[in-house]
C-alpha positions as CSV (number, residue, x, y, z in Angstrom):
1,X,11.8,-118.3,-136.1
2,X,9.1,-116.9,-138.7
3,X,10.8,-119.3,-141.9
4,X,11.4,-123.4,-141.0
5,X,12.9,-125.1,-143.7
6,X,11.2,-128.8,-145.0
7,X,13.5,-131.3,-144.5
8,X,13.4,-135.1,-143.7
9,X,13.5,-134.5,-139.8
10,X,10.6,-132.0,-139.9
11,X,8.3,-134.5,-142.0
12,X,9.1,-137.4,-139.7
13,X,8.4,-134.9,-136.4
14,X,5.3,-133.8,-138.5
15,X,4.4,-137.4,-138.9
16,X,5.3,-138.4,-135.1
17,X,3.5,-135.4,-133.6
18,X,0.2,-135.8,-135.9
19,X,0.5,-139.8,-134.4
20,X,1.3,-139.0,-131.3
21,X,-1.6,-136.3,-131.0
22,X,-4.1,-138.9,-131.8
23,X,-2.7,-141.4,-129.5
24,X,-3.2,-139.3,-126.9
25,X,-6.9,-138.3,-127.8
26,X,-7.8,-142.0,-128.1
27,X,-7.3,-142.2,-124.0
28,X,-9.9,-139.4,-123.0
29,X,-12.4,-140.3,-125.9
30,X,-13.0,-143.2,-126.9
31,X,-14.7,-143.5,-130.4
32,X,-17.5,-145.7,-130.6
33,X,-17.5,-147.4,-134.0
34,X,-14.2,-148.3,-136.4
35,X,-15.3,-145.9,-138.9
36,X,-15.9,-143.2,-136.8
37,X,-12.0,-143.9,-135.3
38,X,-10.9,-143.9,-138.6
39,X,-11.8,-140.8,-139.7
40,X,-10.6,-139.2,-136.6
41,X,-7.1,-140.7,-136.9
42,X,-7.0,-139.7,-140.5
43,X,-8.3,-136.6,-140.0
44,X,-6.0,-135.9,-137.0
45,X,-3.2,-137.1,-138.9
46,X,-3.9,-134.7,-141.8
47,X,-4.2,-132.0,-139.5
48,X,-1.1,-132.0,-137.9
49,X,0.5,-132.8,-141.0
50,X,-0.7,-129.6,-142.7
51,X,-0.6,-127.3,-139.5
52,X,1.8,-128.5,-137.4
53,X,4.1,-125.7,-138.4
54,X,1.9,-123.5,-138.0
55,X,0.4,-124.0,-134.6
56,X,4.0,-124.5,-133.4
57,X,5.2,-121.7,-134.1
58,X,2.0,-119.8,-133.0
59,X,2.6,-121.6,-129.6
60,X,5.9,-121.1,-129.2
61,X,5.7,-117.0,-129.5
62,X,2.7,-117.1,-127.5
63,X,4.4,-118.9,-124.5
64,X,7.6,-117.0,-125.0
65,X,9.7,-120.0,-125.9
66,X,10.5,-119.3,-129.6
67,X,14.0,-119.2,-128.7
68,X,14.4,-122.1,-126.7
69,X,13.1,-124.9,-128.6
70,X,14.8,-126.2,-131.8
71,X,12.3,-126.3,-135.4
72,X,11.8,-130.0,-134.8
73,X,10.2,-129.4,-131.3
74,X,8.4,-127.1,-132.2
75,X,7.0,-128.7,-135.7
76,X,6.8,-131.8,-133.2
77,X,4.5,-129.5,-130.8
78,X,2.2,-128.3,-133.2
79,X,1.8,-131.5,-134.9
80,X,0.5,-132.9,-132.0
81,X,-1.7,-130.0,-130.2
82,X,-3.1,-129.6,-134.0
83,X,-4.1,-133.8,-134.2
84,X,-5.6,-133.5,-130.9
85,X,-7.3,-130.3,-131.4
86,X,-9.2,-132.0,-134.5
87,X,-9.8,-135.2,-133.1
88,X,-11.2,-133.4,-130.1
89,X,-13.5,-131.3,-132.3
90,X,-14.7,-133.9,-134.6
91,X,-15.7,-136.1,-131.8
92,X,-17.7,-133.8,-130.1
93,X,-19.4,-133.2,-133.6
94,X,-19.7,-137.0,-134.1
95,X,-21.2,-137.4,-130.6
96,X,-23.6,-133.9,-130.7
97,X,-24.6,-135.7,-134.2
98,X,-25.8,-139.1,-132.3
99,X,-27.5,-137.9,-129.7
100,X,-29.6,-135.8,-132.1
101,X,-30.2,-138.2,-134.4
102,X,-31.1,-140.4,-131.4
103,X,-33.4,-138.2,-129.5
104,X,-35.4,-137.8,-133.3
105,X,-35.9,-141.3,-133.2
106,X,-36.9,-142.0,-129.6
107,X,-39.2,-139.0,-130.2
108,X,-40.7,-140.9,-133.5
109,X,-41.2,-143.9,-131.7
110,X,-42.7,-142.0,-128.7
111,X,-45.1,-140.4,-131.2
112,X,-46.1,-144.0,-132.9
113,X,-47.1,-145.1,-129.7
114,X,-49.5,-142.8,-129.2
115,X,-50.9,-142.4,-132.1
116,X,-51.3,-146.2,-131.9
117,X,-48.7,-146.9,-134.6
118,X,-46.1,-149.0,-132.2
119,X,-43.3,-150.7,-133.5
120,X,-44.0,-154.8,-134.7
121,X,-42.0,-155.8,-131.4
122,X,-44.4,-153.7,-128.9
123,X,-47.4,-155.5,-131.2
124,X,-46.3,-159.0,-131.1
125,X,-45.1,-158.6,-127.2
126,X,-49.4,-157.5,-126.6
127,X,-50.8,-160.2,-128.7
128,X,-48.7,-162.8,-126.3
């Protein structure tokens, strides 16, 4: 099962698996802006779309079930393992991102402060 042919079926599993995929990733992490779902679904989409086959077929010899499933379960499969493995990875990056970006600002603010540089609100709250 090294050769799967492209035909209408396997683009519309590709398509349903990629979807499917990042469906399911959607339930365990939540993106926190629209832009940042966006590019997940899209990117998710994109992966399963380009290695769907690929990670099928990878799966299905690893697990010994090559055999057993037809080319549209497993180009189904690896669409959707591939989506979610992407969306997965890009959130983590998105989130590591944030919190690092985050902590550099708290730590600017910190450092304001005791240099006596604090932010207008922290002024106007001590001249009240």
């Amino acid at each position: 099962m090294s050769e799967i042919p492209a035909n209408g079926s396997l683009w519309l599993a590709k398509a349903v698996g990629a979807v499917a995929g990042s469906a399911i990733s959607l339930a365990y992490l939540l993106p926190h802006t629209r832009r940042e779902a966006a590019i997940r679904f899209l990117t998710g989409v994109a992966a399963g779309f380009v290695f769907g086959t690929t990670v099928g077929v990878a799966i299905a010899d690893r697990f010994g079930i090559a055999e057993v499933l037809s080319e549209v379960e497993t180009v189904l499969m690896g669409a959707a393992v591939a989506s979610l493995t992407i969306w997965w990875a890009l959130g983590v990056a998105i989130r590591a991102a944030d919190r690092r970006t985050g902590s550099d600002a708290r730590a600017t603010r910190a450092s304001r402060k005791t240099r006596g540089q604090g932010d207008d609100d922290d002024e106007r709250a001590t001249r009240s």
